[in-house]
N, C-alpha and C positions, 0 to 999 in steps of 0.2 A: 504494500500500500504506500502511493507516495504524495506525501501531503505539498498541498501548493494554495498556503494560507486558508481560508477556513474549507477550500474545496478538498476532497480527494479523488483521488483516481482508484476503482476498486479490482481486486482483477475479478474475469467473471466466475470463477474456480466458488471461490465464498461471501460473493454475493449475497446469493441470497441467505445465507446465516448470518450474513453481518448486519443486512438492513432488517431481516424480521427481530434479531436482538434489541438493536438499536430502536425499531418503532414501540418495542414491548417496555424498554426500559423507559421511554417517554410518558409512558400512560400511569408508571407509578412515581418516578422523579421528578420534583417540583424544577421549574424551568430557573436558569440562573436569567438574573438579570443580564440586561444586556443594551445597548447603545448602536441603531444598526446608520446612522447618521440618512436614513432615510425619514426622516418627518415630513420633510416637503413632500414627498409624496402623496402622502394621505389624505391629501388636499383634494383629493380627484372623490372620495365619495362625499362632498361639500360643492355641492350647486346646485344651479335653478331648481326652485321645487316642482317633482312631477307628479309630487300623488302622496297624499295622506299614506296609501299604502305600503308608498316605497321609503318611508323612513327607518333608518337601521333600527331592528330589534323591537325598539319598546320594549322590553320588559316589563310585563304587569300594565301592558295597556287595551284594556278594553276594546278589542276589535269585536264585538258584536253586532256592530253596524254597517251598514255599504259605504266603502271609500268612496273620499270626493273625487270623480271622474279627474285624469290627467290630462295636463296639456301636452298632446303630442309632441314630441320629439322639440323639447323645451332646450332653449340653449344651454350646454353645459360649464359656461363662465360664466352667464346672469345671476349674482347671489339673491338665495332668499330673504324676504324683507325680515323675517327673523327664524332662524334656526332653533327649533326646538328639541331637536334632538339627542339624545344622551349621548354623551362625548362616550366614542370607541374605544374602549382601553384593550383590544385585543392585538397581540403582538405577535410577532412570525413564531411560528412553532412546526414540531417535525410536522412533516407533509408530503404530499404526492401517493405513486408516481404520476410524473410528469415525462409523457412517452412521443417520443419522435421515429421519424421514417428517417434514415439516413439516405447519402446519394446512392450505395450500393444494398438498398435495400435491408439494412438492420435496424435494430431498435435499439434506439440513444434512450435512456432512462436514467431521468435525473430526481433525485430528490432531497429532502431537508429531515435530516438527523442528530438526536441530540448532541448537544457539546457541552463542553465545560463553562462557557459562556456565552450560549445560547446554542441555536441551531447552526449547521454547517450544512454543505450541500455535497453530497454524493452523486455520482457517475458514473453510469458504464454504457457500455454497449454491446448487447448480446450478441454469442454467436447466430451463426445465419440461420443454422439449424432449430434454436428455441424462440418458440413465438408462447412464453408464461411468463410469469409476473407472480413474485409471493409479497405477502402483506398483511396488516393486520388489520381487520375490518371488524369494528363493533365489539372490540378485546377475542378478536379468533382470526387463528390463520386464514386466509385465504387466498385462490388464485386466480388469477385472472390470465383468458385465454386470449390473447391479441389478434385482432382479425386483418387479412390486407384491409386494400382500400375497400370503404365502404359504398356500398350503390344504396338510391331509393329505392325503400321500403315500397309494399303496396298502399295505396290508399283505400281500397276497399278489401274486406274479408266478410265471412258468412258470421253468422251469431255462433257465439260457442254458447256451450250449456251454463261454462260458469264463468262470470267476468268481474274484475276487480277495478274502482276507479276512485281516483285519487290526486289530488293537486295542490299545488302551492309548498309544496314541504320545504324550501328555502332552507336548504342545508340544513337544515333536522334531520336526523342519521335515526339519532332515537325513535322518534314518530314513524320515521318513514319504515325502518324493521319492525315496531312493533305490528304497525298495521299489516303491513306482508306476513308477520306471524301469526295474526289473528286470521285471517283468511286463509292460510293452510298451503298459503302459496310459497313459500320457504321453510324450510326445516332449521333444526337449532343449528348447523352449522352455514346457515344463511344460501344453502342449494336447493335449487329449483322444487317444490312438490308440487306441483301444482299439476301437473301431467299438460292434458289438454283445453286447461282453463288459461284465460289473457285476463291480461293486466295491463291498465291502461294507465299511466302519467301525464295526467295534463296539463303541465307544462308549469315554470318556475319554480325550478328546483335547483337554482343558484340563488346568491344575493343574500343578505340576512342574519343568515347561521354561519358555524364557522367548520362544519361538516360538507360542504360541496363538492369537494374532491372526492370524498368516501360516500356519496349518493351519488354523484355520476358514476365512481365507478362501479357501482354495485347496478346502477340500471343496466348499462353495458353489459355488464360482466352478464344478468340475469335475464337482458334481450337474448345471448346468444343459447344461453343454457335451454332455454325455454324452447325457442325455433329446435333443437334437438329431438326436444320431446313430444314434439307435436302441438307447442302452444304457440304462447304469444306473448310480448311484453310489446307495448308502442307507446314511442316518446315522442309526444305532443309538442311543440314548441311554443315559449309561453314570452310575451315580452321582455321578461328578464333574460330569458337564452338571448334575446335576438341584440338586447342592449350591449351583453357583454361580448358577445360577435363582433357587434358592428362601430366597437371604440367608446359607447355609454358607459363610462366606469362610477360613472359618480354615488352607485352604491352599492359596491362592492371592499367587505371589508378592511377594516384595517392590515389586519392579519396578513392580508395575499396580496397588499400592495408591497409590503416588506418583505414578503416570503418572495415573490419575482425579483424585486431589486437583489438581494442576496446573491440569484441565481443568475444574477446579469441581465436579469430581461423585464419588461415591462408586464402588468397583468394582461393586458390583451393578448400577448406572444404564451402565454399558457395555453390558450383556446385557439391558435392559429391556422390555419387549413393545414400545414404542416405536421399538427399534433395529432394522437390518437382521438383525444376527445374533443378539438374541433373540428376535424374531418366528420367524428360519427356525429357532431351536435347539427353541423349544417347541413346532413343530407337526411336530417327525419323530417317528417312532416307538421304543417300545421296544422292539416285537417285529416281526418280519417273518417269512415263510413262503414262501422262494424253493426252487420244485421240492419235493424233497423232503425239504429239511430245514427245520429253524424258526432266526431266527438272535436270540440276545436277548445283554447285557453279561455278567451276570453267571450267569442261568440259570434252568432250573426244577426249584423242588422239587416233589415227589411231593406235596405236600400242597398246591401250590396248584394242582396238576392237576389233584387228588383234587374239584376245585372246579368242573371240568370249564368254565371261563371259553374263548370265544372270544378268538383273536389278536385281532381290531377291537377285543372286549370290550374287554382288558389297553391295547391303541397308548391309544384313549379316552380310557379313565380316565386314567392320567395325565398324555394331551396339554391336558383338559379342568382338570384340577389347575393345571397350569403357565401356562394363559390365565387362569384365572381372577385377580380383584385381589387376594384372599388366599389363599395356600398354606395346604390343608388337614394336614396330616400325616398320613402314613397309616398309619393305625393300622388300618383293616378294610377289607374288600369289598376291589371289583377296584383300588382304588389302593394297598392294602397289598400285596396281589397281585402288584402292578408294580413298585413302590415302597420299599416295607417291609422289614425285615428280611433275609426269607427270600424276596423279590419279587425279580423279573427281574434288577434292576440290582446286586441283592449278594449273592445266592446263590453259596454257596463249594463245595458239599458236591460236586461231581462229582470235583473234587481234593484238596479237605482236608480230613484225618478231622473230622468220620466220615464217608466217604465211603460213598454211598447203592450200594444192590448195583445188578447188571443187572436184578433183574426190577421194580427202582423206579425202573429208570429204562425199563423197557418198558414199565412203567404212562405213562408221561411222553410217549413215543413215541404211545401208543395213544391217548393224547386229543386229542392234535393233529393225529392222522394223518399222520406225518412218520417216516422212517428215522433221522433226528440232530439231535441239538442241536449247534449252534455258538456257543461262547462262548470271552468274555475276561475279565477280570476277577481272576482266579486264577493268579498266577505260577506258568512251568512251565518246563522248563531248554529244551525244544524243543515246537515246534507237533507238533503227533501227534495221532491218533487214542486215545482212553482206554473204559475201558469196555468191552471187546468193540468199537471201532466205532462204536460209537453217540452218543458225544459227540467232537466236536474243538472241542480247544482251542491258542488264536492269540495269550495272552499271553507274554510273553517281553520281557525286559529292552532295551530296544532303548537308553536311555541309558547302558547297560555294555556294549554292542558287539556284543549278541548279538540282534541285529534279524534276524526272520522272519516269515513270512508264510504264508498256507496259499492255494494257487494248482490250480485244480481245472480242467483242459486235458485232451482228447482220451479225457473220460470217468473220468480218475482223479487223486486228490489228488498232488498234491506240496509239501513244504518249501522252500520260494521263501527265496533269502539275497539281499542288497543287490547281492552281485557279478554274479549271474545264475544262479546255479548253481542244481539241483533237486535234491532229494531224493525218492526215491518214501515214501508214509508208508504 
């Protein structure tokens, strides 16, 4: 091993017994203080306000209510006229991996492990021959199976019998296993059970929490397991994916703006089409069409129904957005559609005034040819049914303890809670 200041270079022989030690010894040894002369950074989750919703954390804040609708793609130098926010005290700590394509096709895996005074960053690059990953996910080994490059997902599949849906978990690791273990769909060593049941993610499952690393890669890791077995995992793209894609860093934590500077790179270069997990984040969809409902983050309005756009149309435009070298913004057609305002990923109106009636949203219904929309997005005090039926929605506070999920068994929905228990809705 040869040290070259806080990095080292590992060989790949003890690897992986050095970084699963090293992640293991993190979770019981208190982190030393440390000085990473990165402050200026941090600066980047402090601007324009976009949304009651998107303020870091809150702890102990009463999200029972519908956020106030955001202004779209709000400038990210404009300061807010007062910042209310709890000042971030969260600091770089062990982390990753953070997994690259090399030019001759290996995997550069870098990550942040404990030191004497603080985190350091480790290195290697696997041989050609191994495409795994060990780690420790949730206080248990795990591995993760690296895929080449990833292609689009389908946008439509049949109804399975059993289906699991769920959103907003914003780096919540906790909530987001407990709920996969209350449904049956992971086992205690966090591997697939679920046979040919799917599981749906709809979308912001970064920002927030200080878990994002260890719930992408458990979605990943839990999409591939699952297409094995004849199921299904599908990840939804939810505004906050498409913020931290597309250079929006302004709330994304403290924690990973120092954890990138350490590792030489800036937070957007973690998620870069280069990496594993921005290659797989930009080519999922934002809309799906499982049975007979449609499933998108934030939702759809009447007016961009009214438009009468195909689901492949919407996934397209802006998986085609997110590869390309510049972010367009979208401002019209089918990526404003997806994207925009009043597009897939931030549409508020099926819960917050003004809320759109039933027969706008039977317009909505009729162009998709679907029974329901399922969305997240829009804080609600419990998963339920709104609308007559025709929309469910699966946002819910899950960092204030009120973690739920909407779990669709033996033909009818129920209110899935962490402990096991059901609710019929």
């Amino acid at each position: 091993m040869r040290r070259r200041g806080p990095r080292f270079e590992v060989d790949s022989r003890v690897s992986r017994v050095l970084v699963v030690l090293a992640v293991v010894a993190s979770l019981a040894q208190p982190r030393a203080a440390h000085a990473h002369g990165v402050e200026q950074l941090a600066s980047v989750a402090h601007g324009a306000q976009e949304d009651a919703e998107l303020a870091i954390g809150r702890p102990g804040e009463a999200r029972d209510t519908p956020r106030p609708k955001p202004a779209d793609d709000a400038p990210a130098t404009a300061p807010p006229a007062q910042d209310s926010r709890p000042k971030d005290d969260s600091r770089a700590e062990p982390d990753g991996p953070f997994v690259r394509r090399t030019a001759d096709g290996r995997w550069k895996v870098t990550r942040l492990v404990p030191g004497d005074a603080g985190p350091g960053v480790v290195f290697e690059v696997l041989p050609r021959e191994r495409d795994t990953l060990e780690l420790v996910l949730a206080g248990r080994p795990y591995t993760l199976h690296l895929r080449g490059d990833e292609v689009a997902p389908p946008v439509e599949h049949a109804q399975p019998e059993t289906l699991l849906v769920l959103s907003d978990i914003e780096g919540n690791l906790d909530a987001f296993v407990a709920l996969l273990r209350a449904a049956n769909a992971i086992d205690e060593h966090l591997d697939w059970s679920f046979g040919k049941g799917h599981v749906v993610l709809a979308g912001d499952f970064v920002d927030r929490g200080l878990k994002v690393t260890e719930c992408l890669w458990l979605a990943y890791e839990l999409e591939g397991r699952a297409r094995k077995a004849g199921g299904g995992v599908h990840f939804i793209l939810g505004n906050h994916e498409v913020m931290n894609l597309t250079g929006d860093l302004r709330y994304v934590r403290r924690k990973y703006v120092e954890a990138a500077a350490l590792m030489g790179e800036t937070v957007d270069a973690l998620y870069a089409r280069d990496t594993v997990l921005g290659r797989w984040l930009r080519t999922r969809n934002a809309i799906e069409r499982i049975g007979d409902s449609v499933y998108v983050h934030g939702g759809i309005s009447p007016a961009v129904a009214a438009t009468k756009p195909t689901v492949k149309g919407l996934a397209d435009a802006l998986r085609d957005a997110l590869l390309a070298e510049t972010w367009t913004k979208p401002k019209e057609g089918l990526l404003a559609a997806a994207a925009g305002k009043d597009g897939l990923t931030w549409y508020r109106n099926y819960v917050q005034e003004p809320v759109v009636s039933e027969s706008e949203v039977d317009g909505v219904l009729a162009a998709f040819g679907v029974k329901r929309v399922v969305v997240g997005h829009t804080i609600v005090p419990r998963v339920g049914l709104a609308l007559g039926g025709r929309v469910l929605t699966v946002d819910v506070h899950h960092a204030g303890g009120n973690s739920q999920a909407a779990l669709l068994e033996k033909g009818a929905w129920v209110r899935l809670f962490p402990d096991g228990r059901r609710e019929g809705l």
